[in-house]
C-alpha positions as CSV (number, residue, x, y, z in Angstrom):
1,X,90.3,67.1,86.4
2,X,89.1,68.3,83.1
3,X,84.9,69.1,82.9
4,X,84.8,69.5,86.9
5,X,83.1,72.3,88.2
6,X,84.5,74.4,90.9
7,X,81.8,75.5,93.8
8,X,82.4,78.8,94.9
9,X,81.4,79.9,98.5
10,X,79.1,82.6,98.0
11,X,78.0,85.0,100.9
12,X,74.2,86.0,101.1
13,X,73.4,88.9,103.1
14,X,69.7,88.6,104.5
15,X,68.1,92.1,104.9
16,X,66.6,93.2,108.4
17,X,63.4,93.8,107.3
18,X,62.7,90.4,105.1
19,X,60.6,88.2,105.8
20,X,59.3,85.0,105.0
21,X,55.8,85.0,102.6
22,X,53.1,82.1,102.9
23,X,51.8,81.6,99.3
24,X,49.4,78.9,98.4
25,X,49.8,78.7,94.6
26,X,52.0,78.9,91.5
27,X,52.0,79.6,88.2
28,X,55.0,78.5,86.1
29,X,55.6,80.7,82.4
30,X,58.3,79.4,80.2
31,X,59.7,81.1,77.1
32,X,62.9,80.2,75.0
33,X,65.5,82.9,77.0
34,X,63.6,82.2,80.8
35,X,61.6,80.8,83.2
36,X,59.2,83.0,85.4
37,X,58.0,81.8,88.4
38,X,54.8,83.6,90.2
39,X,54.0,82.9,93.5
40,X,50.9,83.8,95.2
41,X,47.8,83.6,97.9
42,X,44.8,83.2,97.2
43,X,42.0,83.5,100.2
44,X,39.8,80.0,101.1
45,X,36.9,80.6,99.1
46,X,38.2,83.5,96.9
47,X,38.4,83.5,93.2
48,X,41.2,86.0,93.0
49,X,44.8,85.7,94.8
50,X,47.5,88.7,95.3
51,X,50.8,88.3,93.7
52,X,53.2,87.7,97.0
53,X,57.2,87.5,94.6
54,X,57.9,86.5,91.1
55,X,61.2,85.5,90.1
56,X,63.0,84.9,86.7
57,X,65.0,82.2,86.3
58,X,67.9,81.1,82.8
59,X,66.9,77.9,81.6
60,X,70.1,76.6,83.2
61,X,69.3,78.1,86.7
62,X,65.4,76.5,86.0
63,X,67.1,73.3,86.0
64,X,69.7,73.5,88.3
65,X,67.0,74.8,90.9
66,X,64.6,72.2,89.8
67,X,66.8,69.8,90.4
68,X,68.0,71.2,93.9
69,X,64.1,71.1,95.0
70,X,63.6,67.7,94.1
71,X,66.6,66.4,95.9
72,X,65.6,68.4,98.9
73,X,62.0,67.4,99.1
74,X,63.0,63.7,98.3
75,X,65.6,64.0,101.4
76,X,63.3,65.5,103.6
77,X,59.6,65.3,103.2
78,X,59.1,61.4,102.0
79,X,58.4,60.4,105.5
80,X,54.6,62.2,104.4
81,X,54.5,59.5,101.6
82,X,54.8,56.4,104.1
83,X,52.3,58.0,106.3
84,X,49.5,58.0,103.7
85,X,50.2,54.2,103.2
């Protein structure tokens, strides 16, 4: 079918020493070429935070991974929105 785009099957290899990062805030830069994404912690009552990963992201990828989170939180995390009801 013409304009259809093939998924590929893509194999990611999780290294033995990674591990998962709590972070507590964000801070989204855009430019015309990228999106960089910083991802921090900042202590309770602190007025400074330590940079835990940064990542940099196309445009495209921005939106395709934009869109990917919204879907996912949507699909699983709506139940807090009834709760507060």
């Amino acid at each position: 079918m013409e304009g259809e785009v093939k998924q590929k099957q893509i194999s990611i290899v999780l290294p033995t020493d990674a591990k998962a990062e709590f972070v507590n805030a964000t801070q989204v830069t855009v430019s015309d070429d990228a999106v960089l994404i910083q991802f921090a912690y900042v202590r309770p009552n602190s007025e400074t935070g330590q940079l835990v990963s940064e990542i940099a992201l196309s445009p495209k990828h921005a939106i395709e991974f934009s869109r990917a989170l919204d879907a996912t939180i949507k699909q699983h995390f709506t139940r807090h929105l009834t709760d507060q009801v």
